[in-house]
Biopython code that builds the backbone (N, CA, C, O; Angstrom):
import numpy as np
from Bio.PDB.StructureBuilder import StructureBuilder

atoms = [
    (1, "UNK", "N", (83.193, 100.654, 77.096)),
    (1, "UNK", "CA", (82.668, 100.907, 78.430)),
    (1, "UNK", "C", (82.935, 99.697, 79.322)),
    (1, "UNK", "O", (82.553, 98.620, 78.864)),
    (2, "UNK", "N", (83.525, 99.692, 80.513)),
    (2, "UNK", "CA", (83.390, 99.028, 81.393)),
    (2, "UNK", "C", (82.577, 98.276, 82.035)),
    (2, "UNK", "O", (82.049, 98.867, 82.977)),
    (3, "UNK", "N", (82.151, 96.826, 81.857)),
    (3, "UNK", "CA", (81.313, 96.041, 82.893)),
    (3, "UNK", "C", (81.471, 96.001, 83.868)),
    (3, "UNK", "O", (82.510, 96.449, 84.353)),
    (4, "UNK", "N", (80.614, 95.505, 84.526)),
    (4, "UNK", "CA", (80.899, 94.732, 85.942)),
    (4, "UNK", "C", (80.848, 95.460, 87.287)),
    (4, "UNK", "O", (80.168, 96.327, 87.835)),
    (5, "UNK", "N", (81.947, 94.650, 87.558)),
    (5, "UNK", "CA", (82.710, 94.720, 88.950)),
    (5, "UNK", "C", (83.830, 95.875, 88.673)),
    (5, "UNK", "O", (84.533, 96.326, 89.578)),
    (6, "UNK", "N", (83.917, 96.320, 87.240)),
    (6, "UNK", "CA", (85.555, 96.810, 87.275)),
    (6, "UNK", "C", (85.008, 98.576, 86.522)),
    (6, "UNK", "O", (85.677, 99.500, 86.062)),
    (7, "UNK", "N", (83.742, 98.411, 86.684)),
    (7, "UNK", "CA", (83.251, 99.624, 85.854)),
    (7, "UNK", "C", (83.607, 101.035, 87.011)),
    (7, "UNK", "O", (83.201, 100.835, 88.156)),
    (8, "UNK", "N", (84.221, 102.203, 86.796)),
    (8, "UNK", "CA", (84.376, 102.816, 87.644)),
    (8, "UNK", "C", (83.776, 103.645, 88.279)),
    (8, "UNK", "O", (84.443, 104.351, 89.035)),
    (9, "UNK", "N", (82.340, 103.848, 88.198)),
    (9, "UNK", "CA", (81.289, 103.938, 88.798)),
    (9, "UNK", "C", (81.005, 103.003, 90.051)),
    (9, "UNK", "O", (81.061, 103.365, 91.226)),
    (10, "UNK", "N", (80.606, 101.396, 89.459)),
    (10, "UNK", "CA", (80.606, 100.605, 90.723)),
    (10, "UNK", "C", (81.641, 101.246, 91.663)),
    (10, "UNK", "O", (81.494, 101.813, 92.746)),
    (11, "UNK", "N", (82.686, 100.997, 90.953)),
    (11, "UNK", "CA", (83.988, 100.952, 92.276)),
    (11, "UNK", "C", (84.235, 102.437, 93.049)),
    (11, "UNK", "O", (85.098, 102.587, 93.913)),
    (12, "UNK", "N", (83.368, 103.456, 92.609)),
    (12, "UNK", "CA", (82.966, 104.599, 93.493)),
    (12, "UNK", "C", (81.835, 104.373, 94.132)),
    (12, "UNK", "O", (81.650, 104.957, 95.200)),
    (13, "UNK", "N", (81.036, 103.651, 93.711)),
    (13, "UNK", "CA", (79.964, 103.145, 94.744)),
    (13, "UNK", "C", (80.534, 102.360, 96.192)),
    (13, "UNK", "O", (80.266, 102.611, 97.368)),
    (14, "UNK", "N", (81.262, 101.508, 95.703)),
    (14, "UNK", "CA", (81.765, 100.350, 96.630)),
    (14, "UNK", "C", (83.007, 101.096, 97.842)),
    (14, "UNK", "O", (83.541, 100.568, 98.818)),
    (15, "UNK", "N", (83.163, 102.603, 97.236)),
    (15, "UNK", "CA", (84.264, 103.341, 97.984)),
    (15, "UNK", "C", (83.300, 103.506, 99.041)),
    (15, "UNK", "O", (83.328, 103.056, 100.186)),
    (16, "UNK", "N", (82.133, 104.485, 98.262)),
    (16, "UNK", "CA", (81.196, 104.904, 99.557)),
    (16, "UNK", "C", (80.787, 104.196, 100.538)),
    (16, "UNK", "O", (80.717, 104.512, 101.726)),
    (17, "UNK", "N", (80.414, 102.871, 99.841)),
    (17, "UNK", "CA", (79.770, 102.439, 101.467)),
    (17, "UNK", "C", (80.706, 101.630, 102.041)),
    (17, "UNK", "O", (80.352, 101.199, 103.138)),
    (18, "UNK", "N", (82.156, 101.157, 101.538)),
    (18, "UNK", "CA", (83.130, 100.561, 102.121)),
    (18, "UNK", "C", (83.170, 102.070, 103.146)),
    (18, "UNK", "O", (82.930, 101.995, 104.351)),
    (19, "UNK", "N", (83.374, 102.883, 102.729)),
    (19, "UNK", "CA", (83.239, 104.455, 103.608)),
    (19, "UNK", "C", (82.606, 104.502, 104.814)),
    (19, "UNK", "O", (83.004, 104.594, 105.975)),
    (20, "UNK", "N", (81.472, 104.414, 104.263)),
    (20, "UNK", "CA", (80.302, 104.563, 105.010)),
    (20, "UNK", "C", (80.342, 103.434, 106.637)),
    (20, "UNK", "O", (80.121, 103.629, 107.832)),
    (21, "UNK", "N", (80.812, 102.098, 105.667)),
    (21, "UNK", "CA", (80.736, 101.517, 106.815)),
    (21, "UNK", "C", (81.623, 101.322, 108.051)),
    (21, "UNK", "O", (81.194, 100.870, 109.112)),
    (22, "UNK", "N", (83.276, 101.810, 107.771)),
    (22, "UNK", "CA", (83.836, 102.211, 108.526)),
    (22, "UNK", "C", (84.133, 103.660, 109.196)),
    (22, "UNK", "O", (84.923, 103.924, 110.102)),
    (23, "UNK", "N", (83.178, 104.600, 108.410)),
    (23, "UNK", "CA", (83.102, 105.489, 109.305)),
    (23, "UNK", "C", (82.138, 105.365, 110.413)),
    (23, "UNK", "O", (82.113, 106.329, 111.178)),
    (24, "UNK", "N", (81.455, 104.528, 110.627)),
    (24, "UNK", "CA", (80.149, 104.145, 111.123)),
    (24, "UNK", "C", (81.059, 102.979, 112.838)),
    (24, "UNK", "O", (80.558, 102.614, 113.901)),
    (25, "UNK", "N", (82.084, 102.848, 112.416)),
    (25, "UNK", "CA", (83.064, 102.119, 113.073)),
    (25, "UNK", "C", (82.345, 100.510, 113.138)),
    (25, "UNK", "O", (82.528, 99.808, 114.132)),
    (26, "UNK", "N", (81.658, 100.111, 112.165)),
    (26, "UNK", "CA", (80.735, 99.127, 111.746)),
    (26, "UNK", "C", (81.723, 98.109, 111.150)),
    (26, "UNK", "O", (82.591, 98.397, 110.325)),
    (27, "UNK", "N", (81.459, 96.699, 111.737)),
    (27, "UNK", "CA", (82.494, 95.645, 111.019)),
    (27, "UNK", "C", (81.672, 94.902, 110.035)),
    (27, "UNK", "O", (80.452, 95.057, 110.086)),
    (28, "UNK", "N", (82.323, 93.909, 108.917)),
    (28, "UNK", "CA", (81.488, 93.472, 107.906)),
    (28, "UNK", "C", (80.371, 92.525, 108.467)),
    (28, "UNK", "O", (79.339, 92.157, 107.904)),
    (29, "UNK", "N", (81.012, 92.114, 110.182)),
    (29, "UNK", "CA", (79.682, 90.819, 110.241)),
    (29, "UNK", "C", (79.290, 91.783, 110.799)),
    (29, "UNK", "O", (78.258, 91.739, 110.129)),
    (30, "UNK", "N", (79.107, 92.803, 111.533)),
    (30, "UNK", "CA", (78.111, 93.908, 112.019)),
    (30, "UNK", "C", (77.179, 93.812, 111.100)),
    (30, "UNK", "O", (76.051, 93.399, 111.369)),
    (31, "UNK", "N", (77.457, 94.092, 110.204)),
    (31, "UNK", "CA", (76.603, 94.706, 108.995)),
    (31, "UNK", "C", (75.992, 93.877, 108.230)),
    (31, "UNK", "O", (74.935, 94.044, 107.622)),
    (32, "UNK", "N", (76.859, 92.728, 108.276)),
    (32, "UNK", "CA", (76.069, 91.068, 107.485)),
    (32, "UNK", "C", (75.100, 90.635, 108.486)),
    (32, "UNK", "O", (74.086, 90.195, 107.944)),
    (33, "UNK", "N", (75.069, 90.611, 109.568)),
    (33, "UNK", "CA", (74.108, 90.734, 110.672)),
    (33, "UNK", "C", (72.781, 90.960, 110.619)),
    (33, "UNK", "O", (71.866, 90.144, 110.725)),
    (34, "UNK", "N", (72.715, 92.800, 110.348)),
    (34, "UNK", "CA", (71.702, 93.695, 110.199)),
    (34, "UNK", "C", (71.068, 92.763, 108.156)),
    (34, "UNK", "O", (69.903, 92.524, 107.839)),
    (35, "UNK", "N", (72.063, 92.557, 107.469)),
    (35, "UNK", "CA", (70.884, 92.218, 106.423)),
    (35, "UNK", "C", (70.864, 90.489, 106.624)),
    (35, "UNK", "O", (70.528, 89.816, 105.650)),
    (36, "UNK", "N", (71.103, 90.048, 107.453)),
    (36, "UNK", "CA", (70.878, 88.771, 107.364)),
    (36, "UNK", "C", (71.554, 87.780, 106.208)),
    (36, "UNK", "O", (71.078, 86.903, 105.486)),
    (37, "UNK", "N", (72.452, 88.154, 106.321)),
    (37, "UNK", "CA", (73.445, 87.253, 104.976)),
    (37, "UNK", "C", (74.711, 86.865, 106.058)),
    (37, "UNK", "O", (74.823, 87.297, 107.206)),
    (38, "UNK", "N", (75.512, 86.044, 105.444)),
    (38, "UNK", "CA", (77.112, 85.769, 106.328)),
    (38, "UNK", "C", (77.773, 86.723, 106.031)),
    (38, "UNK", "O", (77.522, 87.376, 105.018)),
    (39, "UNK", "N", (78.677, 86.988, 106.781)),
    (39, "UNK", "CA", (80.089, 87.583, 106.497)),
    (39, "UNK", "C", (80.492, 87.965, 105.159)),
    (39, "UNK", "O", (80.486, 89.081, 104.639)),
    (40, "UNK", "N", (80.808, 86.960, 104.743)),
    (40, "UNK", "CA", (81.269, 86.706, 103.230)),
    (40, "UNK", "C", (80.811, 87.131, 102.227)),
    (40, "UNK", "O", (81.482, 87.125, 101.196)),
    (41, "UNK", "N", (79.283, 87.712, 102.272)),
    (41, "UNK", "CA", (78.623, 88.412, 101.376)),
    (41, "UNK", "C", (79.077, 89.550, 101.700)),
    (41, "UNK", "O", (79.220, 90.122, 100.619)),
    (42, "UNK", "N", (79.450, 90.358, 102.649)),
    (42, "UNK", "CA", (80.234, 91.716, 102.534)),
    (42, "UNK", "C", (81.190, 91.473, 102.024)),
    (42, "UNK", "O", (81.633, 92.223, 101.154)),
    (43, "UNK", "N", (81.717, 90.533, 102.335)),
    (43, "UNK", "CA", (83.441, 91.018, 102.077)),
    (43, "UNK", "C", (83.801, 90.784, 100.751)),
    (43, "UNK", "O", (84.575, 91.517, 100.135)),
    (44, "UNK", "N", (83.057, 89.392, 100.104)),
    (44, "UNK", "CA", (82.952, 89.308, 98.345)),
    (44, "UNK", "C", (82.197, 90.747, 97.629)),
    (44, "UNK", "O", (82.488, 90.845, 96.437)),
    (45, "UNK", "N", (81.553, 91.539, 97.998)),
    (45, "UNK", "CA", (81.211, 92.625, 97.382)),
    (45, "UNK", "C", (82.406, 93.654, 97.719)),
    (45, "UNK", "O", (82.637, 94.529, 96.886)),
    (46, "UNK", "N", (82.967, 93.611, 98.574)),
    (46, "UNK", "CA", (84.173, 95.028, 99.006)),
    (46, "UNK", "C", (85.009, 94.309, 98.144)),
    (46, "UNK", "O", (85.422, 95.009, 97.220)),
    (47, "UNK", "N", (85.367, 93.249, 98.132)),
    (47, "UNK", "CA", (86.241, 92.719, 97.298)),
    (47, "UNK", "C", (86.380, 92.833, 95.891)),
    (47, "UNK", "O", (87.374, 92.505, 95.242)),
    (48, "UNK", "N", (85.443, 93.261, 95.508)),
    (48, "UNK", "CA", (84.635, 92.820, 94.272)),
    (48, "UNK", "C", (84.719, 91.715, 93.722)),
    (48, "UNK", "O", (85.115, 91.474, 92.582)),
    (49, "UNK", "N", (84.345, 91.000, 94.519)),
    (49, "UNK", "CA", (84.076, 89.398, 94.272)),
    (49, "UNK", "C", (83.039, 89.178, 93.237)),
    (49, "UNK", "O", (83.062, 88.455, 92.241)),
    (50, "UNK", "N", (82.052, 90.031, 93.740)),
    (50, "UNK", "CA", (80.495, 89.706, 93.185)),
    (50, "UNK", "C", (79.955, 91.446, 93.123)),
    (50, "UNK", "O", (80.463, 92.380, 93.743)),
    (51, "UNK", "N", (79.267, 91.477, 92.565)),
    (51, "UNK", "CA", (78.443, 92.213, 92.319)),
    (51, "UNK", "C", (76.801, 92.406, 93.115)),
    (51, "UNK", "O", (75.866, 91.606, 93.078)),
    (52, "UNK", "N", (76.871, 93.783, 93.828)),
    (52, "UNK", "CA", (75.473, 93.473, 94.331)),
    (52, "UNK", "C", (74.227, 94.173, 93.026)),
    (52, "UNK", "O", (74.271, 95.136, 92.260)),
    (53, "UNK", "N", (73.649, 93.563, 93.190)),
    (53, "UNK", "CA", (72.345, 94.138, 92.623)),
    (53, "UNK", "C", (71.715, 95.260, 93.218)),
    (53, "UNK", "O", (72.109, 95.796, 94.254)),
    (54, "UNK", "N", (70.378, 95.733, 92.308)),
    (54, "UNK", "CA", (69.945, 97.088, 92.863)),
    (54, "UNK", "C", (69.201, 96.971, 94.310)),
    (54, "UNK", "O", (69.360, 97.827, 95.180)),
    (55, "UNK", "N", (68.463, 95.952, 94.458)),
    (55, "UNK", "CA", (67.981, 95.416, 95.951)),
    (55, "UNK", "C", (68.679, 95.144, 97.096)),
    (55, "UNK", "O", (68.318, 95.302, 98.262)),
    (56, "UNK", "N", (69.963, 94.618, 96.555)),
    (56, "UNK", "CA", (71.149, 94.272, 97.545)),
    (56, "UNK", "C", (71.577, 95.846, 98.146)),
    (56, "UNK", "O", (71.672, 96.274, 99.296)),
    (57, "UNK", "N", (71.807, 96.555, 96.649)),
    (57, "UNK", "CA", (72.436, 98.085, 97.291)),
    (57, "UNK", "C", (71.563, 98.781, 98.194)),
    (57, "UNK", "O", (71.939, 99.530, 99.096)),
    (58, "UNK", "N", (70.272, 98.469, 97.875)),
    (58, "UNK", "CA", (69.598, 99.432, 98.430)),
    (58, "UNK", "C", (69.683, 99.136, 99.984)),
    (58, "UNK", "O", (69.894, 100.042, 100.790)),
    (59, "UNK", "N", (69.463, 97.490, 100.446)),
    (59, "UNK", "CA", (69.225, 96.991, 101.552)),
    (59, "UNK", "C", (70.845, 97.755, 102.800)),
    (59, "UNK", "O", (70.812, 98.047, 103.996)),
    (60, "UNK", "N", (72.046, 97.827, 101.766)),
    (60, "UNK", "CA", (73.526, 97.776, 102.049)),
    (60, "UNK", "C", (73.076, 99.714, 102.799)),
    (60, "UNK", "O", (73.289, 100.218, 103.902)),
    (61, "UNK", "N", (72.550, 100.142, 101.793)),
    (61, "UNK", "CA", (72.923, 101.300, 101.932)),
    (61, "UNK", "C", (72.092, 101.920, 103.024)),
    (61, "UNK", "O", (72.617, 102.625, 103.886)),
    (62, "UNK", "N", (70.840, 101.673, 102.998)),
    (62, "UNK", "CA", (69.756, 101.870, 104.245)),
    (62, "UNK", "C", (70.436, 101.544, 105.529)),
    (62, "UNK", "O", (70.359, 102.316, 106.484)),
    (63, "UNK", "N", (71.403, 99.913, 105.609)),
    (63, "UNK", "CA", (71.587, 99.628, 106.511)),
    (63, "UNK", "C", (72.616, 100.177, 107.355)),
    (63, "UNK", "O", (72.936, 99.928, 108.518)),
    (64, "UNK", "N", (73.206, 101.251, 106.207)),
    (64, "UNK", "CA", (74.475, 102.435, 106.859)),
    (64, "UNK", "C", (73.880, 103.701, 106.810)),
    (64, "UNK", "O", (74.420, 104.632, 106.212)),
    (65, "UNK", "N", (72.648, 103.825, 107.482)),
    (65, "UNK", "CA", (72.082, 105.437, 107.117)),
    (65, "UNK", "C", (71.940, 105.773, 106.397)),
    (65, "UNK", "O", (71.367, 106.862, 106.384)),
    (66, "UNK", "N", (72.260, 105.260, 105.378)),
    (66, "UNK", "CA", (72.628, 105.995, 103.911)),
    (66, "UNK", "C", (71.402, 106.073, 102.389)),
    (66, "UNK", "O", (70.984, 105.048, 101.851)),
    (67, "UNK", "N", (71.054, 107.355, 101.979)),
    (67, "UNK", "CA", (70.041, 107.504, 101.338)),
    (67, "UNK", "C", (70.265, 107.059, 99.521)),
    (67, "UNK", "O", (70.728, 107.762, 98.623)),
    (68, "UNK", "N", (69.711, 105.568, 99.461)),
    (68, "UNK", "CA", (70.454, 105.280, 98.258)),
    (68, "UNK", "C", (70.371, 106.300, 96.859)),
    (68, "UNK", "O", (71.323, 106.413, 96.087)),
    (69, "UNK", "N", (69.227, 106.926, 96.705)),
    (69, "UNK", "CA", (69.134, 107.447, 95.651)),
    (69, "UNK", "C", (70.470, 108.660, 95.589)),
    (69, "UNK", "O", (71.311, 108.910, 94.726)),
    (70, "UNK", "N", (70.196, 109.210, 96.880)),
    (70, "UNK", "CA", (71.317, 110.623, 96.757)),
    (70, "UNK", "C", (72.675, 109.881, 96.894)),
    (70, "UNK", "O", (73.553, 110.729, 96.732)),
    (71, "UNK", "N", (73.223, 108.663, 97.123)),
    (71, "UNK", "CA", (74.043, 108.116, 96.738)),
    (71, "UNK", "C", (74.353, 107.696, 95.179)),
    (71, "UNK", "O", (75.380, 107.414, 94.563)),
    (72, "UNK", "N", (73.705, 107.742, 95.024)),
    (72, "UNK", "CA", (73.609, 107.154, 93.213)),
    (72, "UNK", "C", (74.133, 108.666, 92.813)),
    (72, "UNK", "O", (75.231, 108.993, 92.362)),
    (73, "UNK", "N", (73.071, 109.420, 93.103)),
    (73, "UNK", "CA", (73.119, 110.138, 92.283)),
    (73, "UNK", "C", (74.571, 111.565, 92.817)),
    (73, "UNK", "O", (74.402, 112.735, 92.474)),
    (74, "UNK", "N", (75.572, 111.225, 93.465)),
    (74, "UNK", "CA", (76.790, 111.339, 93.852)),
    (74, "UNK", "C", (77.844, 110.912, 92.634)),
    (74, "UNK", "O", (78.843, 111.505, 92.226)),
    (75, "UNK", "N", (77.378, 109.942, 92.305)),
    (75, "UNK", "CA", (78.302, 109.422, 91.321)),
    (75, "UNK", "C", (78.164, 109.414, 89.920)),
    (75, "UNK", "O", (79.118, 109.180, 89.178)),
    (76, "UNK", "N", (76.551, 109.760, 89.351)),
    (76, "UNK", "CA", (76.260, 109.201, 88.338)),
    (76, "UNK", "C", (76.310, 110.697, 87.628)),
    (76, "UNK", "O", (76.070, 110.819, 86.426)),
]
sb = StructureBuilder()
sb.init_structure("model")
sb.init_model(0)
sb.init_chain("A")
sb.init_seg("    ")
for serial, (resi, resn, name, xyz) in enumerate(atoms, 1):
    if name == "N":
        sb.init_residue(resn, " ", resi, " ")
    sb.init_atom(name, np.array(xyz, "f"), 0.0, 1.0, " ", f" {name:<3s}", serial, name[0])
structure = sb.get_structure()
């Protein structure tokens, strides 16, 4: 089974709200903005730089409209 950053679950997660946030016509510091982090914390997670946690996702996903559970459960 796949860890990480490279598990292909995450990286259908990371589709959606990479999705989400340009359908939203939303840029990464837009959005690093709204959770109060730099830039760079978006773009190391789209990247898969890093890994967000379940608090991080949740904060990511609220902050694009987006209902985390029925997101999860999209993929899982």
């Amino acid at each position: 089974m796949a860890k990480g950053v490279h598990d292909k679950r995450y990286q259908k997660l990371l589709a959606a709200l990479i999705a989400a946030r340009q359908d939203r016509g939303m840029s990464q510091s837009e959005l690093a903005s709204r959770l109060g982090r730099p830039q760079q914390f978006v773009s190391r997670y789209e990247l898969s730089k890093r890994r967000l946690d379940i608090i991080e996702y949740v904060d990511v996903a609220q902050n694009l409209d987006l209902d985390p559970p029925a997101e999860l459960g999209k993929i899982l």
